[in-house]
N, C-alpha and C positions, 0 to 999 in steps of 0.2 A: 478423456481430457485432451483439450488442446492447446498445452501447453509450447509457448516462442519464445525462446529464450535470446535475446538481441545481444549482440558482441558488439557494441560500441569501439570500433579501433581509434581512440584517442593519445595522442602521445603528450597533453597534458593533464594537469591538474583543473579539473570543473564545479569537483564538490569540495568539502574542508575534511568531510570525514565519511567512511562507508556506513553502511544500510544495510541491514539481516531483511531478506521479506521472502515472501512468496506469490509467483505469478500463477500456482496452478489453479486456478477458478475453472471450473465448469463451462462449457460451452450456452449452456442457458444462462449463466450469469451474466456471463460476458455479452452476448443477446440483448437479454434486457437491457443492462448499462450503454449500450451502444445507444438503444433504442432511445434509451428514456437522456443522452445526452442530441441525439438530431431533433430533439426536442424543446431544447433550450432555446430559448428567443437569445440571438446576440448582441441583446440590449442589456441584456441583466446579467451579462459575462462579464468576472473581472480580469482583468491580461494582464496583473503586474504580477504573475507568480511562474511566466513560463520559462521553461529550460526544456530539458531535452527529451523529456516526458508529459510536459502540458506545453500546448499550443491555444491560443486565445483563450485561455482558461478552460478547454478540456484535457482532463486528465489521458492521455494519449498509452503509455506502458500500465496496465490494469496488472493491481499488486494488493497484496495486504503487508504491512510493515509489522514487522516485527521487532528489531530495534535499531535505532536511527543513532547518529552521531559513535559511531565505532570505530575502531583500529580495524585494518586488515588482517587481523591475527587469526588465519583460516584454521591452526591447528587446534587452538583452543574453541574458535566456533566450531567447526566441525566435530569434534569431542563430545559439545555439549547437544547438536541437535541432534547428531545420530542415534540418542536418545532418546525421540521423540520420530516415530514412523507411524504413519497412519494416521492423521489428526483429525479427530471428524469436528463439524464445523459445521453452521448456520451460516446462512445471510439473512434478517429478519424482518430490515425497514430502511425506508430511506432518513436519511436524520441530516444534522447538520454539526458544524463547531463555528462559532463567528469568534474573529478575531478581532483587531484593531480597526483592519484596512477593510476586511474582507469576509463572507460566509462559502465553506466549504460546506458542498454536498457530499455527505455520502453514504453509502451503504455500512450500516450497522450490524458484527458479524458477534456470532456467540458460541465462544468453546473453552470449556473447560483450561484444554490441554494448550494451546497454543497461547493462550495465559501464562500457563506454568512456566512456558519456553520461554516466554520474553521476562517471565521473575528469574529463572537462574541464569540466562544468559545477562541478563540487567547486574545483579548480586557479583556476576564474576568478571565480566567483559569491562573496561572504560567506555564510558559514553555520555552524551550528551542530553539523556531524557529528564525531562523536566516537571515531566508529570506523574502523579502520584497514583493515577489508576488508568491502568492500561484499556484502552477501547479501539478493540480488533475493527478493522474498517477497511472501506475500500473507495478511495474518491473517485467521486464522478467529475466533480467542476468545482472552480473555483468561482463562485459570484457575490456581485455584490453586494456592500453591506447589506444586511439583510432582506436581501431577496429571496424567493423560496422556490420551489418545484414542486408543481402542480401533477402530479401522476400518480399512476396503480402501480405497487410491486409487488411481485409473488415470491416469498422464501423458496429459498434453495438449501438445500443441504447436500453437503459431499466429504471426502475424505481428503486431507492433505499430503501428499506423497512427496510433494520436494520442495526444496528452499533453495535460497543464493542469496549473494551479497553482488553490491551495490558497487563498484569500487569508487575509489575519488576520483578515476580518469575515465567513471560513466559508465565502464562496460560490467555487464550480468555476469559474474560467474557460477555456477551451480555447485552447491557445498554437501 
């Protein structure tokens, strides 16, 4: 695995609230997504979602989220995911979510157990998810309203060995 873990030295506030995820992807994943984003015509990019992880509408830090809109409360995450070692996991297809503004691309991922993680951490932790069924992913891009991507992807599968959080002043810490 080639896992980068980026320490954002920020001394303020960027986000409203931290992010459970994982960057450990496989190095073939990470490949393809590379590939299949210098692919993208930058006509059919949308750029109103960048921060410090997407630049012109490419997703730039490659993650899977686990849950989004959290407190920092490392003791209680930590508790619940050291509970969950080894997570094996799919990447399956490229898929989409369209929004208001906007259609994200991305990688459609499928696992049991990292389901599980984001229901008990969801059940115990405060946060902000809004959705009622959780779908393990990994953005490629953000583009516009409905535009599509035209390419081949090949499933990967591997095993999930580490997680972090997000904090609200950007930087990775590993949990």
């Amino acid at each position: 695995m080639n896992i980068v873990h980026r320490l954002y030295k920020r001394s303020k506030q960027i986000f409203d609230n931290a992010c459970i995820q994982t960057s450990d992807l496989p190095e073939e994943l990470i490949k393809q997504i590379r590939n299949i984003q210098e692919l993208i015509p930058m006509d059919i990019l949308y750029d109103g979602e960048d921060d410090i992880f997407v630049e012109n509408g490419i997703q730039k830090q490659l993650h899977i989220t686990i849950l989004y809109g959290v407190d920092e409360n490392l003791p209680i995450i930590s508790n619940i995911v050291s509970k969950y070692s080894n997570v094996k996991i799919a990447a399956t297809s490229i898929d989409y979510f369209d929004s208001e503004d906007y259609t994200v691309a991305i990688i459609k991922h499928k696992s049991e157990k990292l389901t599980e993680l984001h229901a008990d951490l969801k059940e115990v932790i405060l946060n902000k998810d809004m959705y009622d069924t959780y779908t393990p992913h990994t953005t490629i891009a953000y583009l516009n309203k409905g535009e599509r991507i035209v390419t081949d992807f090949k499933p990967v599968e591997w095993t999930i060995k580490e997680f972090e959080i997000v904090k609200i002043d950007g930087s990775i810490e590993e949990i």
